[in-house]
C-alpha positions, -999 to +999 in steps of 0.1 A: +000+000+000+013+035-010+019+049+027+029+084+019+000+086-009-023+080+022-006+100+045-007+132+020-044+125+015-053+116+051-035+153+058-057+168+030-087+155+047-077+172+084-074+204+065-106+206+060-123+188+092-106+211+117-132+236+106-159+214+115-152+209+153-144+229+184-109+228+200-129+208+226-137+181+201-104+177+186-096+148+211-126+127+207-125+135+170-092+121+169-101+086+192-127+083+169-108+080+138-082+061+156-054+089+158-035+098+187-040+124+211-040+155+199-008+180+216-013+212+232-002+235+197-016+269+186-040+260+161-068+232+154-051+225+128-016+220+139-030+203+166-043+176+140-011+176+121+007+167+150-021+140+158-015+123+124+023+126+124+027+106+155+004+077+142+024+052+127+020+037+089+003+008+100-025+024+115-026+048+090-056+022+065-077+020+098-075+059+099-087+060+065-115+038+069-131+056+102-125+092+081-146+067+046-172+052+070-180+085+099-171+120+076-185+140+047-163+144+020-160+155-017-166+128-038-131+130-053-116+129-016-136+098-009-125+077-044-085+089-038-088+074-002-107+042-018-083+034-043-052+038-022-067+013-001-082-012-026-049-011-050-031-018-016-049-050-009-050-079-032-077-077-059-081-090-092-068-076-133-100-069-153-078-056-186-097-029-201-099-049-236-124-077-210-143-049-197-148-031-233-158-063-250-182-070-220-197-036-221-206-044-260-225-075-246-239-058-216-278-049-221-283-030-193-325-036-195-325-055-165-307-031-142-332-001-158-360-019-138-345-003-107-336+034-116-327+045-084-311+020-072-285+017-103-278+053-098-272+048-061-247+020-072-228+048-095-225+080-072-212+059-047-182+044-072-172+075-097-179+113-094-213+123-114-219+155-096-204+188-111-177+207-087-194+238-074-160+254-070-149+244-104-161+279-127-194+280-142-215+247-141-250+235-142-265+204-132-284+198-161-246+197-173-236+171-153-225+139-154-256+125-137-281+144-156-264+131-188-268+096-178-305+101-163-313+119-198-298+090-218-297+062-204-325+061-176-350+082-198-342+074-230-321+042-230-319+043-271-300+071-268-262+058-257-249+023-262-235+003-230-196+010-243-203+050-247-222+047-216-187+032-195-169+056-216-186+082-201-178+078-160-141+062-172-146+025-166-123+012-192-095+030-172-102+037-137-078+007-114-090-025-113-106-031-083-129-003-088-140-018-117-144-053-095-169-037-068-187-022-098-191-057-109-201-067-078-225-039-072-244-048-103-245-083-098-258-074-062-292-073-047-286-040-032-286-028-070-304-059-085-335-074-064-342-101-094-322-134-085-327-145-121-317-112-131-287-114-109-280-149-126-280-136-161-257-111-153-233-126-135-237-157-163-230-126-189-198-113-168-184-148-165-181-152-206-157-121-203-143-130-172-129-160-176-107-158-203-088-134-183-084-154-154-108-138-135-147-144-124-182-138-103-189-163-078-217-166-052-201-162-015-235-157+005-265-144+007-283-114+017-324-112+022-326-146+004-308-133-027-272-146-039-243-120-036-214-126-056-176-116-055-147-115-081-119-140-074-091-148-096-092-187-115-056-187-122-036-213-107-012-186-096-031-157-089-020-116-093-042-113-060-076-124-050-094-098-042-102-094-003-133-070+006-141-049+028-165-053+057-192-031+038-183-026+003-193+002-015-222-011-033-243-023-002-251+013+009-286+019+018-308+024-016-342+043-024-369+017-039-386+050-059-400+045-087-383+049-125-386+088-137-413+083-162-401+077-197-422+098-218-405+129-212-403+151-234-365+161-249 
């Protein structure tokens, strides 16, 4: 795992929270996320420098999970402090030619029958949402509004490859691209077991000629849940999760946005 990546973005994190809390709070903020004591120093934020300087490297992923699972932050902030973490733990290679040619073979029809749940699924694994600091934006300009317009509303509109073209899928590290995976073969995102078996029946034709695959581990609510493992005798990694991966966030059961809106 990239220690001083983490560090710098564990630091850039503090910059922001010592503005959120009272002096007074600075100590159990700091027990919370599993950093040392704050010192006595002239600033809040000093005082949280100092608390993250003295914690050593190999506390440094349980920091960055407590500040993931307890704060607000930006979406950006949120995927650099995922990926540092995922790429630092094994995982498994989905080359982008596997995941272009499975987007080609990917009708996404199935996942449409839960609107918001398949959108919950993708704000919580790439960044839809325009910057409001970032100069002059809209949200009908956004990211998310794209993909509500043309895929949700009108699915005709945008093929499954432009679609994963859109949020960076072909490129983003692989095991982002493994909890997507497993997000949409999930029933968080998928409440349809025979849904969920087509897809993950669809995945596999890609998968395994890569040396990688879906495979059923459990169960949640009577529905199967599935994880990506490697099937080569000597592995890159096998991807271990994490207690609550990314895709089984609470979801909205709203219904679809009505498809004969008007363009």
């Amino acid at each position: 795992m990239d220690m001083a990546r983490l560090r710098r973005l564990i630091d850039g994190v503090l910059l922001t929270l010592y503005t959120r809390y009272t002096a007074k709070a600075l100590p159990a903020l700091c027990k919370r996320l599993g950093l040392p004591a704050p010192s006595e120093s002239t600033t809040k934020h000093e005082r949280l420098v100092a608390s993250l300087n003295a914690c050593p490297d190999v506390r440094l992923p349980d920091v960055a999970e407590a500040v993931l699972e307890q704060e607000e932050l930006g979406q950006a902030e949120r995927m650099a402090l995922q990926d540092v973490l995922w790429l630092g733990r094994h995982h498994v290679q989905i080359p982008s030619r596997t995941r272009r040619e499975l987007a080609r073979d990917f009708d996404l029809s199935d996942h449409l029958g839960y609107p918001d749940r398949f959108m919950g699924l993708l704000g919580r694994l790439w960044h839809l949402d325009n910057d409001p600091l970032g100069g002059w934006t809209t949200r009908n300009n956004s990211l998310r509004s794209q993909i509500e317009r043309h895929v949700i509303r009108f699915p005709d509109d945008w093929t499954t490859e432009h679609f994963f073209e859109q949020f960076g899928a072909f490129e983003v590290p692989h095991p982002r691209f493994g909890h997507f995976l497993e997000g949409l073969a999930s029933p968080a995102v998928l409440p349809d077991e025979p849904a969920q078996r087509r897809f993950v029946e669809l995945a596999n034709r890609h998968l395994n000629p890569a040396g990688a695959q879906l495979s059923q581990h459990g169960e949640a609510d009577g529905y199967p849940t599935s994880s990506s493992s490697s099937t080569a005798a000597t592995p890159h990694a096998a991807r271990a999760t994490s207690s609550s991966p990314p895709w089984a966030s609470p979801t909205s059961a709203s219904p679809a946005p009505s498809t004969t809106t008007s363009r």
